[in-house]
C-alpha positions in Angstrom: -31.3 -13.4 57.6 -33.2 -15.9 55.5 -34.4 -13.4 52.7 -31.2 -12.1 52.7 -29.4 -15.4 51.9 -31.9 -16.1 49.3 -31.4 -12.2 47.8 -27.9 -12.9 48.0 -28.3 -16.6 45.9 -30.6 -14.9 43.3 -28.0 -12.1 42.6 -25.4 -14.9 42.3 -28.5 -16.9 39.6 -28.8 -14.0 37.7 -25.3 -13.0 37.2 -25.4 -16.5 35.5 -28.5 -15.5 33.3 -27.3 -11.9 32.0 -24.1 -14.0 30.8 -25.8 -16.2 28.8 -25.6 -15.7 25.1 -29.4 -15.5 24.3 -31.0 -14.9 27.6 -33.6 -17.7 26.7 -32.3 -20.8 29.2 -32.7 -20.4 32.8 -33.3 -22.3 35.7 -35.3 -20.2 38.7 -35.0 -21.6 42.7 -37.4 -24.5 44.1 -40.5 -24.7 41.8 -40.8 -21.3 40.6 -42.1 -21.4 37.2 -39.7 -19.9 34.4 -42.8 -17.7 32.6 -45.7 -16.5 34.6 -48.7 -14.0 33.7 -50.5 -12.0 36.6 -52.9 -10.1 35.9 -52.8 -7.0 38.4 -55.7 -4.8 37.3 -58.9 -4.4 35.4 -57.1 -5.3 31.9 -53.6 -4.7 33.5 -51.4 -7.9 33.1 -47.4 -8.2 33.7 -45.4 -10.7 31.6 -42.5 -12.6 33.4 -39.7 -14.1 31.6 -37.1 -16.1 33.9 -36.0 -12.5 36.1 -37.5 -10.4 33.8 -40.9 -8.7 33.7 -43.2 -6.5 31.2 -46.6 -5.3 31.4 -49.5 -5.2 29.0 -52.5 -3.2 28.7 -55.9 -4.2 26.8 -58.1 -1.8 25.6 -61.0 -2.1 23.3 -59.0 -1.3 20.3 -55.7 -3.6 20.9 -52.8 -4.6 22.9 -50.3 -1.7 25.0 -47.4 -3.7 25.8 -43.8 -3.2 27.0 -40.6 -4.5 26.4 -40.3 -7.7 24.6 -37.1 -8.8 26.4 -35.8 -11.6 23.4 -36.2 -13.2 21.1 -37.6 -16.5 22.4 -39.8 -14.2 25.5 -41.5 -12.2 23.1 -43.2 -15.3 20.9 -44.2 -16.4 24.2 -45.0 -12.9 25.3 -46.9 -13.0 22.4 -49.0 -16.5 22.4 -49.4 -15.6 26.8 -51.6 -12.0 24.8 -53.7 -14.4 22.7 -55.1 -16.3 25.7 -56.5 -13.0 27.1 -57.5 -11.6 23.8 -57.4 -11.5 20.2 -57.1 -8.0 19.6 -53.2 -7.0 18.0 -50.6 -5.4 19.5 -50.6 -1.6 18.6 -48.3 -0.3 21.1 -44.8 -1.6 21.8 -42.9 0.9 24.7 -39.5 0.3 25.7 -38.7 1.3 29.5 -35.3 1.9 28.4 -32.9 0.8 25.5 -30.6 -2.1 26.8 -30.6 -5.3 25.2 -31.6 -7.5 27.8 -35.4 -6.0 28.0 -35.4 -4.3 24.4 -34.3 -7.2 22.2 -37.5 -9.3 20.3 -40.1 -6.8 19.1 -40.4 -7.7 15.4 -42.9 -10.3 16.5 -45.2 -7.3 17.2 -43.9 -5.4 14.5 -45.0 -7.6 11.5 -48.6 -7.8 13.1 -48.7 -3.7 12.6 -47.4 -2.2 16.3 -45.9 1.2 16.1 -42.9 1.3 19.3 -42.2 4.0 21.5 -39.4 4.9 23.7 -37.7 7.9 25.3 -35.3 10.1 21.9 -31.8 9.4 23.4 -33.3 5.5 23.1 -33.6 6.2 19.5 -30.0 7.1 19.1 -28.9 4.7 21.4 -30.4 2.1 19.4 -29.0 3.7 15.9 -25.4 4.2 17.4 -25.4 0.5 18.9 -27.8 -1.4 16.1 -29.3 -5.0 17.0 -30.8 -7.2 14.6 -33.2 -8.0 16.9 -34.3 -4.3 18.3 -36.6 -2.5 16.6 -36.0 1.2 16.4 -38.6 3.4 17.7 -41.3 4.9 15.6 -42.7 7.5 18.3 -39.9 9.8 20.0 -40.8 12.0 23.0 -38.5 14.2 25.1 -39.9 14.7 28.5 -43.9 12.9 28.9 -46.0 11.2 26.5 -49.3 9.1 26.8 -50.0 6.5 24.6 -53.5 6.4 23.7 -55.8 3.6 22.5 -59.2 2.4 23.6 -60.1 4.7 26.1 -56.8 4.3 28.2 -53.5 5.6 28.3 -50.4 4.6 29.4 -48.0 7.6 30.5 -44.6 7.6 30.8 -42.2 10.4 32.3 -38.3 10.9 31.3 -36.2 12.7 34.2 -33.5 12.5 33.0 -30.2 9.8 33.0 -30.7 6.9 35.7 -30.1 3.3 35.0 -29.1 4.4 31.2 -29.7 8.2 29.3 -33.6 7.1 28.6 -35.0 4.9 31.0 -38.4 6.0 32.0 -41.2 5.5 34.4 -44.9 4.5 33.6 -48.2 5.0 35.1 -51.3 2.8 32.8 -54.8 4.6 33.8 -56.7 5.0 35.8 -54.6 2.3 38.0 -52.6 4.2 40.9 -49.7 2.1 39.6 -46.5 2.5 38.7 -44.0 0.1 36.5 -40.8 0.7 37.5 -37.7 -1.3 35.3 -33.9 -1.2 36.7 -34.2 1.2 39.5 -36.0 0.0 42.4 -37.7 -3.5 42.7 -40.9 -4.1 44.9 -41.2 -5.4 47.1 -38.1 -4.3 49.4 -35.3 -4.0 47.5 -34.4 -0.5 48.0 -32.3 0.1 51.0 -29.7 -2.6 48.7 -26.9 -3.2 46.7 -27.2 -2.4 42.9 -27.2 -5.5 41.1 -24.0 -4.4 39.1 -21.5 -2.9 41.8 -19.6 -1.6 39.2 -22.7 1.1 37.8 -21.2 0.7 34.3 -24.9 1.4 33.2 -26.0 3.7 36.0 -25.3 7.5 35.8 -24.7 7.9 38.9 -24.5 12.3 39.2 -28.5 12.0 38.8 -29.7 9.0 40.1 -30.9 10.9 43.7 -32.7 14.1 41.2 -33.9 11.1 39.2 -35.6 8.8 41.8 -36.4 12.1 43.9 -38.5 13.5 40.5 -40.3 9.8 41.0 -40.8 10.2 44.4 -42.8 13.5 43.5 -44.2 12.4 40.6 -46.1 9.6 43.0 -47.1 12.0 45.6 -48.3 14.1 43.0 -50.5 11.3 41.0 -51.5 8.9 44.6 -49.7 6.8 43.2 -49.7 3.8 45.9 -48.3 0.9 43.8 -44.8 -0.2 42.5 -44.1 -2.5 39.2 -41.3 -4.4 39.3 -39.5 -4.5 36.3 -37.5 -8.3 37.4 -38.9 -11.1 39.7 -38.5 -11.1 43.4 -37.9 -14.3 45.5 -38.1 -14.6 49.0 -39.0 -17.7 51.3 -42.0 -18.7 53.3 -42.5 -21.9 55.5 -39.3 -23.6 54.2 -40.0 -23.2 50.2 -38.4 -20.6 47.9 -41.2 -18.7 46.1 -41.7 -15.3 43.7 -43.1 -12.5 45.6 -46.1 -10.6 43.7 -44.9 -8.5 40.8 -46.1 -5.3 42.7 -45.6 -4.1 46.2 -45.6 -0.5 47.9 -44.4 2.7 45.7 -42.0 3.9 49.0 -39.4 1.4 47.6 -38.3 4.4 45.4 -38.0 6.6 48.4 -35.9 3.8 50.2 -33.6 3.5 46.8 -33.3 6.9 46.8 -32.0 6.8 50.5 -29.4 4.0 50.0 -28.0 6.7 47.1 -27.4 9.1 49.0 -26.2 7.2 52.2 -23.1 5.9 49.5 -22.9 9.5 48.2 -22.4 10.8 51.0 -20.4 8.6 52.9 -18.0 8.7 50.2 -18.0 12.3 49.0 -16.6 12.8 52.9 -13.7 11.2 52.3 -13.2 12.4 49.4 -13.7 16.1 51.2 -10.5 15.2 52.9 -8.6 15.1 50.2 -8.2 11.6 49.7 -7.2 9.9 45.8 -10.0 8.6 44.1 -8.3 5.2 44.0 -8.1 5.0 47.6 -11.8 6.1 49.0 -12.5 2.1 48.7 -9.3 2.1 51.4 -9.4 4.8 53.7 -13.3 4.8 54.4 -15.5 3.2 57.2 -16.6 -0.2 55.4 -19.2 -1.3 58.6 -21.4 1.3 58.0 -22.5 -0.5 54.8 -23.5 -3.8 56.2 -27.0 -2.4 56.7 -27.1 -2.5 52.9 -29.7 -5.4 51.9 -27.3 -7.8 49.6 -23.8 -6.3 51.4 -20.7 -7.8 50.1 -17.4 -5.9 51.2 -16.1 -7.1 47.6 -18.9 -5.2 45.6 -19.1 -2.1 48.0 -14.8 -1.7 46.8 -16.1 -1.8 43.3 -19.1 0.7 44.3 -16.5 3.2 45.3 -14.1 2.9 43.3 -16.6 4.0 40.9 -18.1 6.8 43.3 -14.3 7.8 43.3 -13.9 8.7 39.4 -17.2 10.5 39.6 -15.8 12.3 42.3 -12.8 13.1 40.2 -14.3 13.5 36.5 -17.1 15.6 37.9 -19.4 13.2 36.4 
């Protein structure tokens, strides 16, 4: 009950921070500093920025990193790279193309980085221009490995999820897996969405989408999650992060509370119920084993479930 209360407070915290103009001022719970490098492998290092978190790769030859976040993150992103080595950034990959984790890269881009991300991210970003995101230089469709030093750092596309391009990544030889958006370690899965509306969430494929990562794990031993945004729990009394990895089943539990709310509401909708009235005719108990339940956000969840219901999409 405690972690949930303090799950509960943090999605009430961050609410606060995605509303803020510039993402850069934030306040985290108890004493939990507000940037924070961990390094999580042989040359394998996540960046955290207030809720957010990237993850960089040195190699021989220079810096892999991924998603600069802002502005203000990425200068310190960028002095936080200098204290483990002076090589330059080569690589910039963006897990997906919203603002709040793409925004900040020219930083790296005036020291010579070439970015990556995902096609549709490419057109997202030309269609909806920032003058703080960087367009893409490297395009792929469905896998590519960025290669430099004698590692590589792959990343997989299947399809819309938490926007049209969002991917997953796997740096070698680590049995990791970074993981931005759709599933946080270390127990987040079996939850509430952060955004009960889904406006950024396509919905239709996010079980083919987290079930393609499910194999993709099983398929690669893949034992390890990244989360892609901090995790607070508490222990003896104090507020504190959790570890910026945890185990790779959180997927497989995302993946379950999708198609529990799926389900549950495609029955009622079966029985010939209007869209607008799923959130009104449907058993709202059996969603209190969600981590982060509030009746108030599971409404919105359905009414949403309902126009997908009714568009087909």
């Amino acid at each position: 009950m405690q972690r949930l209360k303090v799950f509960i407070w943090v999605l009430v915290v961050l609410c606060a921070w995605l509303s803020a103009p510039a993402f850069a001022q934030f306040k985290l719970p108890g004493n939990i500093p507000s940037m924070e490098v961990n390094k999580i492998a042989k040359d394998l290092y996540t960046f955290r920025w207030g809720p957010y978190r990237s993850m960089f790769m040195v190699t021989k030859d220079g810096v892999i990193l991924t998603d600069p976040i802002s502005v203000a993150a990425a200068k310190v992103y960028r002095a936080e790279i200098r204290k483990v080595t002076k090589k330059p950034v080569k690589y910039v990959v963006y897990s997906h193309s919203h603002w709040d984790h793409a925004l900040g890269g020219k930083i790296f881009k005036d020291e010579g980085a070439e970015f990556v991300a995902q096609k549709k991210c490419a057109q997202n970003i030309a269609e909806t221009p920032h003058p703080d995101l960087i367009p893409p230089d490297i395009t792929f469709e469905n896998q590519y490995s960025v290669e430099l030093g004698g590692k590589k750092l792959d990343l997989f596309y299947f399809g819309p999820s938490h926007d049209n391009c969002l991917i997953v990544m796997i740096p070698r030889p680590e049995k990791m897996m970074l993981l931005v958006d759709v599933a946080n370690p270390p127990d987040d899965g079996f939850g509430m969405p952060f955004n009960a509306m889904l406006p950024d969430t396509h919905i239709y494929n996010m079980i083919p989408f987290l079930q393609a990562v499910e194999d993709l794990a099983k398929r690669e031993g893949i034992t390890t999650a990244i989360g892609g945004h901090i995790s607070i729990s508490r222990k003896d009394g104090k507020i504190i992060a959790d570890p910026p990895t945890g185990r790779i089943s959180v997927v497989e539990d995302k993946r379950k509370m999708w198609e529990f709310v799926t389900t549950a509401a495609k029955a009622e909708w079966d029985k010939g119920t209007y869209a607008e009235d799923i959130p009104i005719k449907i058993d709202m108990t059996q969603f209190e084993k969600l981590k982060g339940y509030k009746k108030e956000d599971m409404v919105l969840m359905l009414r949403r479930f309902g126009s997908y219901f009714a568009t087909g999409r």
